[in-house]
N, C-alpha and C positions, 0 to 999 in steps of 0.2 A: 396668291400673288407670286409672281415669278419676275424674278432681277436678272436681266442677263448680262450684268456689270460683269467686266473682264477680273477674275483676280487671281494671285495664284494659286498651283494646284497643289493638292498634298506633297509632301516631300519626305515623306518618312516610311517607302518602298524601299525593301534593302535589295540592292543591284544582283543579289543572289536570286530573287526571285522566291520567295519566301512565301509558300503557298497559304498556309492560313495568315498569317499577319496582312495578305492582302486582302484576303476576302473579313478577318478583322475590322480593317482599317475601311472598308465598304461599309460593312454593315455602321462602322461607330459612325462615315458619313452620312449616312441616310438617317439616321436615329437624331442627328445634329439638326438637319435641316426638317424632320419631321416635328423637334420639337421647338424650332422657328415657327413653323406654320402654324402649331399651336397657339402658339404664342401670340398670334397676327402678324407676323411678321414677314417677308418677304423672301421666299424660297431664292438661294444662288441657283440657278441652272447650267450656269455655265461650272461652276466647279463642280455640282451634281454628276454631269455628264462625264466631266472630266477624269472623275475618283472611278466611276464605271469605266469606263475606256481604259485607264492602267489596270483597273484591276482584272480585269479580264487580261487585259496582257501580259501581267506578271504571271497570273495564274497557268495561264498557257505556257509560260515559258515553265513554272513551276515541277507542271506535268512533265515536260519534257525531260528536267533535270534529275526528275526523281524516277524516269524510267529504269525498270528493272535492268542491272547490270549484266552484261553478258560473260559469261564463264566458259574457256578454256579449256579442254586437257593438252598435255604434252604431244598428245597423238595429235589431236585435232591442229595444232601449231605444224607439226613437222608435214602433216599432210597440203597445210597451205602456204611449207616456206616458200618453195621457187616460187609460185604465182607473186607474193609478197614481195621478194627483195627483187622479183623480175620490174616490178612495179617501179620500185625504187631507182633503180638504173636507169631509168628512162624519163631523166630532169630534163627539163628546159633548158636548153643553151642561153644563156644569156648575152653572146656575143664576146663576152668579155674572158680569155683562156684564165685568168691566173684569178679568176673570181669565182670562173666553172671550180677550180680544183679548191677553191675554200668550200666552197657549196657541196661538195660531191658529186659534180659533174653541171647542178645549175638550180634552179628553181621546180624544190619538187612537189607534189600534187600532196594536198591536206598538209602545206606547210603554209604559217605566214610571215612574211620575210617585211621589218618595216626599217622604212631608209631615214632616216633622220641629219637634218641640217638647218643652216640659217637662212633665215631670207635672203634672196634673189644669190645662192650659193652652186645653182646648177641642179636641182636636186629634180627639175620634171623634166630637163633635158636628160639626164643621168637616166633614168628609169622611161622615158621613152623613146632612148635609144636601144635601151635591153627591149623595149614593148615592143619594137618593130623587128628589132633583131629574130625576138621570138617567132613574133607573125613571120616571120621570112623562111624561116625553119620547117615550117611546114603546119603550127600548132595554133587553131585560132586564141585571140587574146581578146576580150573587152578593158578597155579605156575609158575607169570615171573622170571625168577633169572638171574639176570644181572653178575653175580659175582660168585656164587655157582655153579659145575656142578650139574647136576640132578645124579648124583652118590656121588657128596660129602652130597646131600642131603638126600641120602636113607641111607646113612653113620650114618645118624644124628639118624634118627628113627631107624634100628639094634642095635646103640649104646642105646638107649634107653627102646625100647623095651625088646632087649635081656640080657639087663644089662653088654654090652661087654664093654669095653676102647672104646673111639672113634678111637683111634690113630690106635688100631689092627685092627676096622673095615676096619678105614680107605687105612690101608695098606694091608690088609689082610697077618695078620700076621699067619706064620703057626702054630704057637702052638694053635692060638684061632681059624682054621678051624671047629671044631667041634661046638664050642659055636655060631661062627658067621653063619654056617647051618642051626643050629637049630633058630635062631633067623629073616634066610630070609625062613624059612618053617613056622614060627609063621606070617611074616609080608603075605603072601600070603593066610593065611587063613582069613584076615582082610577085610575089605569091603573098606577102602585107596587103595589096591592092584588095584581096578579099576576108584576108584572116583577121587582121589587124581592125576592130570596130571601136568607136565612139560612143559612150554613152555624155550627151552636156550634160552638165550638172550642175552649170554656172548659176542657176535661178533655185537649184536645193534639187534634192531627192532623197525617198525612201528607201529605205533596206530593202522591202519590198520589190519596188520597179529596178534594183538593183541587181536581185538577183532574178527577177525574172527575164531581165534582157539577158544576161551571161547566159540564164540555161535556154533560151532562143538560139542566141549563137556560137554556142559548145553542140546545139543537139545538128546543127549541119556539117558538121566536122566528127562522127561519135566515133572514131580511129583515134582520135590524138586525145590526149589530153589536153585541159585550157588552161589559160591564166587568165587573174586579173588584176588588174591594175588600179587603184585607187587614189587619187592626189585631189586635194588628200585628207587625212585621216578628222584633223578638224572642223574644218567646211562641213565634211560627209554628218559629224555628230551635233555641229550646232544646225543645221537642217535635222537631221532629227528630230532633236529638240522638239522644234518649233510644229515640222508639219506632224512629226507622230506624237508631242505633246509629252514628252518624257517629262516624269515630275522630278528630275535629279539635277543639281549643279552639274557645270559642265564637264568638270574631271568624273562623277560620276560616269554622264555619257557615254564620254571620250572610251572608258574602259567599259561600259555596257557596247558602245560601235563596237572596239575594236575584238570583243568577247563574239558577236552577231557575225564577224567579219569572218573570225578565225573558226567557226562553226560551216559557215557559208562556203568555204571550202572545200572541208569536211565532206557537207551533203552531195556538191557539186564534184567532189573529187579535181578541183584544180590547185595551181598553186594559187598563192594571193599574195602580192606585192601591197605593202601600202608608204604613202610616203608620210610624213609627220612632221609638224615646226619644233625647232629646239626653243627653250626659252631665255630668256636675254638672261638671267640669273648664270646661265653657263659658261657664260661668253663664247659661245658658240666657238669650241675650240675641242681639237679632235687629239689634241695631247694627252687629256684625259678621259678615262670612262664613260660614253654617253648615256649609260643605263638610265639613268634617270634625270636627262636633259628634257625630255620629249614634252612639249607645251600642254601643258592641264591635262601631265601624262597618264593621272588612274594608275591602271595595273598592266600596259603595255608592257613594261619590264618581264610579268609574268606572264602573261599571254602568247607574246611572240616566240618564234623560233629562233628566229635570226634578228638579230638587231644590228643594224651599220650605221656609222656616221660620216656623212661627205664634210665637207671642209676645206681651205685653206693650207697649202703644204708649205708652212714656214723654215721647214729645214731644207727645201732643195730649191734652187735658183733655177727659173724658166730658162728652155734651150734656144727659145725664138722670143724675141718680141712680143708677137702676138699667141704665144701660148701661158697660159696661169697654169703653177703647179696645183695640185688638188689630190687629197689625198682619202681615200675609206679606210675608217677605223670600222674592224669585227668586232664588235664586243662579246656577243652572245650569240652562239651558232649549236643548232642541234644538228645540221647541217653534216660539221665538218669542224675543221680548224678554229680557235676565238683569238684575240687577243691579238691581230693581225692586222698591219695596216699595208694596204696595197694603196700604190703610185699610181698617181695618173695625167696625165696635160691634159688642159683644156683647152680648145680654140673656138672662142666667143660667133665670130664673124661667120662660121659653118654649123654652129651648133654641135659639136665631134668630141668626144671623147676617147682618149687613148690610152690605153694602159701602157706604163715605163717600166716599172719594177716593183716584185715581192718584196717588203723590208719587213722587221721588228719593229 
């Protein structure tokens, strides 16, 4: 007899990937449900299937972890410095000067840099003005957006670009037809027009389809190196969850994503942006330390390279009206510089971000 009642699935997979305890914790599932059946009793399938499916997946990732380490000599380093730090040199611009020079010039390949902030604080206009910046540079970039349609995103760059309201882009207001024309005949003469891609991700996605699009569209570009972009880091892990069936609470995930994320780099050799929610415990306030603000943060602390936090700049008084001061706290940069908060304005009605000033 088989039950295909929904229930949950084991939970006691350690995020390391723990090769016999998985296959362990297989074998005690089947032995459980072998001796249901015994019993008369009504085999779970749907956990059955389930316990299989992690465990293979753990197991696999197991292998991976436990692959043989690779060894060094001194010759063999000095023989690969220049190709190495030539590597290095050649960061993503991220538009922004005075955040190039915390970065060591910008967003570099097999790093990942995760931006953290409050709700609705600016944080995917922030990072997909660096997204297009980049695409404009010459360096393809994929765009998860978990929350943003890829049209409220082209919204963003029109509003900016063309110097229209966001809100006419947005809407396509008839009076500003002519202005917002002219402003997607400016965005199509830009070199973004083909670098700069879209993956939605409003409805969920897999690690998977994730990184199979980026190495899609890094392999038509294979001169530059890519980035990508992720907004953001929660979204991307409770889809997880759900369609890859991960048997972990969510802080689990969160730091099994952002572990998959910072690998997925690695293999791809791009950099990797991700953005991340603070949680209300922090009071989302960039006075102090965000290290461990970041929402059902796991081990992002230790994973990332760079950690920043956007925010609210209560020490400086807007120059305009219509500009909000807004300031990035560094916390943690393998980058370059930490401990650093760079000034910024923000003007809502263009979607624009400006850099003001370096401070302490």
């Amino acid at each position: 007899m088989i039950d295909n009642h929904q229930t949950t699935p084991p939970n006691n997979y350690t995020s390391s990937g723990d090769l016999w305890g998985a296959i362990e914790q297989l074998q005690n599932d089947l032995a459980h449900q072998l001796r249901r059946h015994d019993a008369g009793k009504q085999i779970d399938a749907t956990q059955l299937l389930q316990a299989a499916k992690t465990a293979i997946e753990r197991t696999l990732g197991a292998v991976a972890e436990t692959a043989d380490p690779i060894d060094y000599s001194i010759r063999d380093l000095i023989a690969g410095y220049w190709a190495h730090v030539g590597k290095r040199r050649e960061n993503a611009p991220t538009g922004f000067a005075m955040l190039n020079e915390m970065l060591g010039g910008g967003i570099e390949t097999q790093r990942l840099v995760v931006l953290l902030g409050a709700p609705n604080c600016g944080k995917t206009t922030f990072v997909h003005q660096m997204a297009d910046s980049i695409a404009n540079s010459g360096r393809p970039v994929l765009y998860v957006t978990t929350e943003d349609s890829p049209y409220d995103l082209l919204a963003k760059t029109l509003s900016r670009i063309g110097g229209v309201n966001y809100t006419a882009v947005k809407k396509g207001w008839e009076s500003e037809r002519a202005r917002i024309n002219a402003a997607l005949a400016m965005q199509l003469d830009r070199p973004s027009s083909d670098r700069l891609r879209y993956l939605d991700a409003t409805s969920g996605v897999t690690l998977a389809t994730i990184k199979e699009k980026a190495q899609a569209h890094f392999a038509d570009y294979p001169r530059e190196s890519g980035v990508m972009v992720v907004d953001y880091l929660q979204r991307v892990a409770r889809a997880a969850k759900m369609l890859d069936g991960l048997p972990y609470d969510l802080r689990e995930v969160v730091s099994h994503v952002t572990e998959q994320l910072r690998a997925m780099a690695c293999e791809l050799d791009c950099g990797m942006v991700v953005v991340a929610s603070q949680n209300r415990a922090s009071g989302y306030s960039t006075a102090n330390s965000a290290l461990a603000s970041a929402k059902e943060s796991g081990d992002i602390e230790y994973t990332a390279d760079v950690i920043m936090a956007l925010g609210e700049d209560t020490e400086r008084r807007a120059s305009a009206s219509f500009l909000q001061p807004m300031v990035l706290r560094i916390d943690k940069n393998r980058q370059g510089s930490k401990d650093r908060k760079l000034a910024f304005d923000f003007q809502g009605d263009r979607q624009l971000f400006t850099e003001v000033q370096a401070r302490r």
